[in-house]
C-alpha positions as CSV (number, residue, x, y, z in Angstrom):
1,X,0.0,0.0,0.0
2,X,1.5,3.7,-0.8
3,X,2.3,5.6,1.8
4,X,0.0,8.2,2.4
5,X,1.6,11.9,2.1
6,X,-0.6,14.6,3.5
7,X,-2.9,14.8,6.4
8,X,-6.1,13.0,6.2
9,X,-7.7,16.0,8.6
10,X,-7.5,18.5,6.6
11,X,-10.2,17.1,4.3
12,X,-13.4,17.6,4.4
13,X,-15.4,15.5,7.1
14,X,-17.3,13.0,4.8
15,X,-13.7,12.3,2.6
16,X,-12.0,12.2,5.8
17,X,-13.9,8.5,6.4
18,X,-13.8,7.9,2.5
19,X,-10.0,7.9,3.3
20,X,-9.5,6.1,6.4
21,X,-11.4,3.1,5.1
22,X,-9.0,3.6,1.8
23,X,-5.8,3.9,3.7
24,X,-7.6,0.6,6.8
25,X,-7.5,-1.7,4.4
26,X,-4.5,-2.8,4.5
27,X,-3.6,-6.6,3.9
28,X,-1.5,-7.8,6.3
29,X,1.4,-10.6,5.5
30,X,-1.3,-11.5,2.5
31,X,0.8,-11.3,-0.5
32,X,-1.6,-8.9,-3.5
33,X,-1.0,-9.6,-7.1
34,X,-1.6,-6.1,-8.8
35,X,-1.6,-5.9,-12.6
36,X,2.0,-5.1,-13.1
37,X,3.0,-2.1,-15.0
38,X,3.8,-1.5,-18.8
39,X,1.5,-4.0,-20.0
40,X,-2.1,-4.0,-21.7
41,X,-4.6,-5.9,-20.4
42,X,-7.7,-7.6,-22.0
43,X,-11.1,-7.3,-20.2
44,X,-13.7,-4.9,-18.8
45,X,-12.2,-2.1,-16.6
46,X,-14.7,-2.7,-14.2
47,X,-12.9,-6.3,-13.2
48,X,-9.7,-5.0,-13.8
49,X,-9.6,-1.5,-12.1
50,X,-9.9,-3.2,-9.1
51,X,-6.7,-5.2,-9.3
52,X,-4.4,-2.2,-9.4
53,X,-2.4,-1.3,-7.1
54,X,-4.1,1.4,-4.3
55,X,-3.3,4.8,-4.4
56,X,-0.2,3.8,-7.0
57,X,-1.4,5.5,-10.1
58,X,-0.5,9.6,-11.1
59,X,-2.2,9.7,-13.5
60,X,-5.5,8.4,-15.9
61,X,-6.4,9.6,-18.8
62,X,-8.6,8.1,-21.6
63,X,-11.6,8.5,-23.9
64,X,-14.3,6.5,-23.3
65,X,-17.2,5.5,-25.9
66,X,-19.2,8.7,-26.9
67,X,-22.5,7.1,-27.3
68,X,-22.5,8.0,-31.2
69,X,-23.1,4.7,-32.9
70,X,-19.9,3.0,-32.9
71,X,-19.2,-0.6,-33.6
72,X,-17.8,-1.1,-30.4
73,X,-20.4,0.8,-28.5
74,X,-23.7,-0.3,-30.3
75,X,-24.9,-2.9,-27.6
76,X,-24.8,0.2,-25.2
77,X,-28.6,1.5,-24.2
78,X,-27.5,5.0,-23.3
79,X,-28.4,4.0,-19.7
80,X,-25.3,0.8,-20.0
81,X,-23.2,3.9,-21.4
82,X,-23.8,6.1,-18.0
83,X,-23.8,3.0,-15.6
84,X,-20.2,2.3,-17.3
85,X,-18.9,5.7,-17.0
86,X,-20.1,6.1,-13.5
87,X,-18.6,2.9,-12.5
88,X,-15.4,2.9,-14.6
89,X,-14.9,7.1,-12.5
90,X,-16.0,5.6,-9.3
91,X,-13.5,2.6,-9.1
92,X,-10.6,5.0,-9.9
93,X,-10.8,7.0,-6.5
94,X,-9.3,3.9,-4.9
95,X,-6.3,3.8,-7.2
96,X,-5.4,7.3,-8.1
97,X,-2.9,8.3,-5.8
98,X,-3.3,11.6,-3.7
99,X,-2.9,14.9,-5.4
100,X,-2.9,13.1,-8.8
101,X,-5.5,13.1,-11.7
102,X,-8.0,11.8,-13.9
103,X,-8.5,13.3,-17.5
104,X,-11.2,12.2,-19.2
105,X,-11.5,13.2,-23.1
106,X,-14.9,13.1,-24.0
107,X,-17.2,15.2,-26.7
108,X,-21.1,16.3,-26.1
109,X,-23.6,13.4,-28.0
110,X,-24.2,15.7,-30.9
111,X,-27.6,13.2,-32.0
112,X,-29.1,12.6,-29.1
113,X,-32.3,11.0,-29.5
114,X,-35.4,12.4,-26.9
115,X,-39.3,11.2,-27.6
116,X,-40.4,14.3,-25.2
117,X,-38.9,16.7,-27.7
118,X,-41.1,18.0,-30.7
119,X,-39.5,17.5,-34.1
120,X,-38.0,20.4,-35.6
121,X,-40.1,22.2,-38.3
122,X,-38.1,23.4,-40.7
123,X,-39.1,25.8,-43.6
124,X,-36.3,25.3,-46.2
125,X,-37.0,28.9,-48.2
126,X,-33.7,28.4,-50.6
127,X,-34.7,25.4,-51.5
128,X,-38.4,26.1,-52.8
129,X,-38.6,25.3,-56.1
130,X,-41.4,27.5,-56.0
131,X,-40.3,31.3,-55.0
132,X,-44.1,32.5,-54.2
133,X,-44.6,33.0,-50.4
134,X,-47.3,32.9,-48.3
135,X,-47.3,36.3,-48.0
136,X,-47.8,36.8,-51.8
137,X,-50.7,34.2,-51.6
138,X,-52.3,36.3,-49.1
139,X,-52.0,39.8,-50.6
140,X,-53.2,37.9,-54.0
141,X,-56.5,36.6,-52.1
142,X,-56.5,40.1,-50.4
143,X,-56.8,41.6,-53.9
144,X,-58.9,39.0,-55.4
145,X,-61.1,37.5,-53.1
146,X,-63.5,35.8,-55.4
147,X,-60.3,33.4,-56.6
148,X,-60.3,29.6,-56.1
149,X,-56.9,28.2,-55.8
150,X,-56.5,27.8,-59.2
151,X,-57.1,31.3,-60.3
152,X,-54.8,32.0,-57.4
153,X,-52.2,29.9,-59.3
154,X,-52.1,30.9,-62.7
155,X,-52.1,34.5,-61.5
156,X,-49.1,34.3,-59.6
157,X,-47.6,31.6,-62.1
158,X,-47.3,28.9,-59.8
159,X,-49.1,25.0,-59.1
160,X,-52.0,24.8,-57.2
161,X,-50.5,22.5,-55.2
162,X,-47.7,25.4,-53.9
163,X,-51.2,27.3,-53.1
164,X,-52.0,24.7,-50.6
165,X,-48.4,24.6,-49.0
166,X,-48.2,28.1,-48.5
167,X,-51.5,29.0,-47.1
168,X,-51.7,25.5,-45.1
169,X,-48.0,24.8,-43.9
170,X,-47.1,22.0,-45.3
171,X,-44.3,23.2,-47.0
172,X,-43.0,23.4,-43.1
173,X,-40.5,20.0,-43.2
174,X,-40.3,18.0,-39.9
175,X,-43.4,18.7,-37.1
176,X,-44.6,15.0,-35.5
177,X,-42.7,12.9,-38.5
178,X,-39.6,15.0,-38.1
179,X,-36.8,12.6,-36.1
180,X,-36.8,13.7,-32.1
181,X,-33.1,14.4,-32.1
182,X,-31.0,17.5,-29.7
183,X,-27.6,17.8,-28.2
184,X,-27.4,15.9,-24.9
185,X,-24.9,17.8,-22.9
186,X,-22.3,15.3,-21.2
187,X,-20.5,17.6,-19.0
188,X,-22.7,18.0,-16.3
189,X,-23.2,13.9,-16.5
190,X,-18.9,13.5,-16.0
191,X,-18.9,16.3,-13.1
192,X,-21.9,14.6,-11.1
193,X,-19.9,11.4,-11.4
194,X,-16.7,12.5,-10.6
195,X,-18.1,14.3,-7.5
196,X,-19.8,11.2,-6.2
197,X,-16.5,9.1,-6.1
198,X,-14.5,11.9,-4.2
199,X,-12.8,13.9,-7.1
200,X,-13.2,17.2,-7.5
201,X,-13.1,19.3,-11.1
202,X,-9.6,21.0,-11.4
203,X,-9.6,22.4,-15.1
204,X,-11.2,22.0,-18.2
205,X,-9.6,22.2,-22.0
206,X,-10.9,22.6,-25.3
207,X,-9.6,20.1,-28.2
208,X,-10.2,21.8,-31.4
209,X,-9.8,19.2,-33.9
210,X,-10.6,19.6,-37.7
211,X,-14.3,19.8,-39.3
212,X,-15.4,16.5,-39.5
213,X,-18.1,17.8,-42.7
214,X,-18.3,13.8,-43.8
215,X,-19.9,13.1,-40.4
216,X,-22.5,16.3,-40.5
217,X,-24.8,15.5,-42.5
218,X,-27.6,15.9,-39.6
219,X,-26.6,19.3,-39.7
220,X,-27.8,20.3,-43.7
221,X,-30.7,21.6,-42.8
222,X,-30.4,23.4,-39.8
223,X,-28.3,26.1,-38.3
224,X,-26.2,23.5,-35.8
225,X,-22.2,23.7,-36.3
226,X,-20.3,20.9,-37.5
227,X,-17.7,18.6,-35.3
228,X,-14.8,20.3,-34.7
229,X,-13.9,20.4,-30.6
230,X,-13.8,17.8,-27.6
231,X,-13.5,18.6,-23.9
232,X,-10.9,17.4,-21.5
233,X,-11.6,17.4,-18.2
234,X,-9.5,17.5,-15.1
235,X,-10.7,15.6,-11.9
236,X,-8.2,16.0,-8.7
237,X,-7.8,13.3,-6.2
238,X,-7.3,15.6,-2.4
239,X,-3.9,15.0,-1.8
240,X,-0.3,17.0,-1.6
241,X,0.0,17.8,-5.5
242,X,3.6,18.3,-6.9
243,X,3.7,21.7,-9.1
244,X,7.0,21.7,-11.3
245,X,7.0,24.0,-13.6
246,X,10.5,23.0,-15.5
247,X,8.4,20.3,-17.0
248,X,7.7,22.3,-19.9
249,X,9.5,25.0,-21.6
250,X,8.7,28.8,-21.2
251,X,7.2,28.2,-24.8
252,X,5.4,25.4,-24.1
253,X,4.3,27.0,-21.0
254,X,3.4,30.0,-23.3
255,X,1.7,28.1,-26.0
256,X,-0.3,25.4,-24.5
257,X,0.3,24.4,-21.0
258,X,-1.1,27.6,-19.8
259,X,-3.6,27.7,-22.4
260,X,-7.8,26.7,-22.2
261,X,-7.8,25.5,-26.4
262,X,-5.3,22.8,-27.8
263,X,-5.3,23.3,-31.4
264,X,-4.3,19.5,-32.5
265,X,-5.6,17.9,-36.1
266,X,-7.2,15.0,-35.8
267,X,-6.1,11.7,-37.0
268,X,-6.9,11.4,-40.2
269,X,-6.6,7.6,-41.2
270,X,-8.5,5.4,-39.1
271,X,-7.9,2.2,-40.7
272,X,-7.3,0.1,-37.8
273,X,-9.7,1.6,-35.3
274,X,-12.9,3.7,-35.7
275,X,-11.8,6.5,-33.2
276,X,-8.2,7.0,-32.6
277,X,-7.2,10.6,-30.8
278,X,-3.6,12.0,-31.5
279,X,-0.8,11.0,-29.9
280,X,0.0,14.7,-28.7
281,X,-3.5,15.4,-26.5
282,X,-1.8,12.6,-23.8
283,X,1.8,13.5,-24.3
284,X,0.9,17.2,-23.4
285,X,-1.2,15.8,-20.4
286,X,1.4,13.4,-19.3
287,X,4.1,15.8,-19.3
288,X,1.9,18.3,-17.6
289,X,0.7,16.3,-14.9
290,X,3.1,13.6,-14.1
291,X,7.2,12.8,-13.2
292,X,9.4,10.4,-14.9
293,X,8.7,7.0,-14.1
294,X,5.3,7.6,-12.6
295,X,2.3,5.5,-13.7
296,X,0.2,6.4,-16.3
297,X,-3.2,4.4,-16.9
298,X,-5.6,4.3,-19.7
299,X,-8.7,1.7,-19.2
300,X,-10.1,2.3,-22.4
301,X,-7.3,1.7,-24.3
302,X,-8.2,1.2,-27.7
303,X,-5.2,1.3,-30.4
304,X,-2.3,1.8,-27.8
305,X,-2.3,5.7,-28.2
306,X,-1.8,6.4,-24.2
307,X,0.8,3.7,-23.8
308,X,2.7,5.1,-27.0
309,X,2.7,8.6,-25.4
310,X,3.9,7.2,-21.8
311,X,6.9,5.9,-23.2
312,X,7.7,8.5,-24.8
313,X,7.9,10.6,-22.1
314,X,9.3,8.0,-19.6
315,X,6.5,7.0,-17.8
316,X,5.2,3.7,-17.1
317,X,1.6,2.6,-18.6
318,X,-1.4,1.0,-17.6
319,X,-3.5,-0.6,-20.5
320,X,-6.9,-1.8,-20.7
321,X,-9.2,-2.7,-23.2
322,X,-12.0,-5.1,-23.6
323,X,-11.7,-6.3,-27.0
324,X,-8.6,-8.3,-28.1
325,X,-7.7,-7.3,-31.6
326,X,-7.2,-3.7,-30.0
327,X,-5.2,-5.1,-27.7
328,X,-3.2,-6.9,-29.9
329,X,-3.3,-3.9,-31.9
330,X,-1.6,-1.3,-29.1
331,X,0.9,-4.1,-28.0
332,X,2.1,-4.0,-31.3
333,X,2.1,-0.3,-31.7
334,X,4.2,-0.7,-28.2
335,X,6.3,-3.1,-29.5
336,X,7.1,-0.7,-32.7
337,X,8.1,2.3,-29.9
338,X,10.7,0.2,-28.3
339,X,12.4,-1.2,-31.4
340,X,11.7,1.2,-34.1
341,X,13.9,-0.3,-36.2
342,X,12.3,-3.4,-36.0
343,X,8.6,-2.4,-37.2
C-alpha cells in the first residue's frame, strides 16, 4: 500500500472517512497480485480496475465511448453507457494516488435521441422550387377575393399544389414525422460522477480538432455547427500535488500548458480503429501532470495511443481494453516504440 503523504484532517469530514477506510485496508502478511506495470490488459475495466495497485497511479487519462453509434459501443442502451462511465470514474478514487488526476476526453452526443422533444419544423426557403410566399398568396386573395386556388395559381404563375403549402404549412419540413433528435450535454453527467466518487473538477480544456463535414450531415438543414472540438476534463484526487513547472519550456508553457484551447488535427486515417485521438493530447497531459517513471493508466485503451505517449515521455503505462484485436493492436504499436527499427 502507498504511503499516504498529507494529512487525512485536513479534508473535508465525509472524505475524511472515505480515506480512512482507503488507507484501513490494509492486507496484512497476505501477499496482492496487482496488474504489473507497462502491459495492456484484456477485459472490462470494471474487473480490472480493481486489481491495481491502491493509491499507485499519477495519472489516468482516456476516452471513453461517446455514445455515437460506434461498432464497439452499439450494444450500449444509453443507460449501459452512464452505468459504465459512472462505474469505470468511481473505481478510480481507490487507485489514483493523492494529489494526482484523472483526464477524461470526452465530446457532447451531438444526436441525441429524446421522444419528449417535438421534431424540428423546418421551412427550407432556398430550396423552394417555388419562389411565391405565403405572403404573396395572401396579398393575392387580399386583392382577389372571389379566386379559387386555381385562379390563385395561374395568376401568380405557380401550381395549385404550392397554393395549398403556403396557405396550409405543409411546406413546413419536420413537425410530428420530423426525427426527435438535440444535443445531450455530457459535462454535467462527467462532473456529477466524478463528484460522487470523491474527485473534484480542477480544469477543463478545449480540443479543437478539424471539421469533420463527412460526419455532418444531420446538420444540412439546420443552423447547428459541425464537429470540430472535444473537452478534456480534469478531476483532482485531495492530496499533496507536486507543481513543477521546469516540465515544460517557457514556450510550451506560453503556447499550450497555460492555455484553455489545444489546437491539434485529428487523426486522419482510421484504418485500424474507428476513433483513434492523436498521440500529442496525452503527451501534453502526461508531461503536464506527471514525473518520470510515474504510472500512467488508460482503461479504455483502444489502439495503444496512451501507452505510446507514456513511453515516450518515460513514464510507465497502464493498458486496458476489452476487445482483443485492439489489444493486440496497441501491443504491437508498443512493440514498434521500443524497437523502431524493427517495425
Amino acid at each position: 500500500m502507498r504511503e499516504v503523504n498529507f494529512k487525512i484532517e485536513r479534508l473535508p469530514k465525509a472524505l475524511q472517512e472515505k480515506f480512512r477506510e482507503l488507507y484501513a485496508n490494509e492486507n496484512g502478511n497476505e501477499i496482492v497480485q496487482y496488474l504489473s506495470p507497462n502491459e495492456i490488459y484484456l477485459g472490462d475495466a470494471r474487473q480490472l480496475l480493481p486489481q491495481i495497485e491502491p493509491n499507485s497511479i499519477a495519472l489516468s487519462i482516456w476516452s471513453p465511448p461517446y455514445f455515437v453509434g460506434k461498432a464497439y459501443e452499439a450494444h450500449l442502451s444509453f443507460d449501459d453507457w452512464q452505468n459504465l462511465l459512472k462505474t469505470v470514474i468511481h473505481l478510480h478514487f481507490r487507485i489514483i494516488k493523492p494529489g494526482g488526476f484523472l483526464v477524461i476526453n470526452i465530446a457532447d452526443i451531438l444526436v441525441f435521441r429524446d421522444p419528449s422533444m417535438p421534431g424540428i419544423q423546418a421551412e427550407a426557403v432556398n430550396r423552394r422550387r417555388s419562389p411565391v410566399t405565403r405572403e404573396d398568396v395572401l396579398k393575392a386573395m387580399a386583392d382577389h377575393p372571389e379566386y379559387n386556388r386555381y385562379q390563385l395559381a395561374k395568376l401568380l404563375k405557380c401550381s395549385e399544389q404550392t397554393i395549398d403549402r403556403r396557405l396550409n404549412g405543409n411546406n413546413i419540413r419536420g413537425g410530428k414525422y420530423g426525427p426527435q433528435t438535440r444535443v445531450k450535454i455530457v459535462g454535467g453527467l462527467v462532473e456529477e460522477w466524478a463528484l460522487s466518487a470523491g474527485f473534484y473538477p480542477y480544469d477543463r480544456r478545449i480540443w479543437v480538432k478539424d471539421p469533420a463535414w463527412e460526419n455532418s450531415r444531420w446538420a444540412s438543414l439546420s443552423y447547428r455547427s459541425v464537429d470540430e472540438f472535444e473537452y478534456l476534463y480534469f478531476f483532482w484526487k485531495p492530496g499533496i500535488t507536486r507543481f513543477d513547472r521546469t516540465r515544460l519550456s517557457a514556450d510550451e508553457w506560453r503556447n499550450w500548458g497555460s492555455r484553455g484551447v489545444w489546437y491539434i488535427p485529428s487523426v486522419r486515417v482510421n484504418d485500424d480503429h474507428e476513433a483513434k485521438f492523436p498521440v500529442e493530447i496525452p503527451s501534453r497531459v502526461i508531461r503536464l501532470l506527471t514525473d518520470p517513471e510515474e504510472i500512467v493508466l488508460d482503461c479504455f485503451m483502444g489502439s495503444g495511443t496512451t501507452a505510446v505517449a507514456a513511453i515516450r515521455e518515460n513514464r510507465q503505462y497502464i493498458g486496458i481494453e476489452i476487445l482483443e484485436k485492439y489489444v493486440n493492436l496497441a501491443r504491437q504499436r508498443v512493440a514498434a516504440e521500443h524497437h523502431p527499427a524493427e517495425s
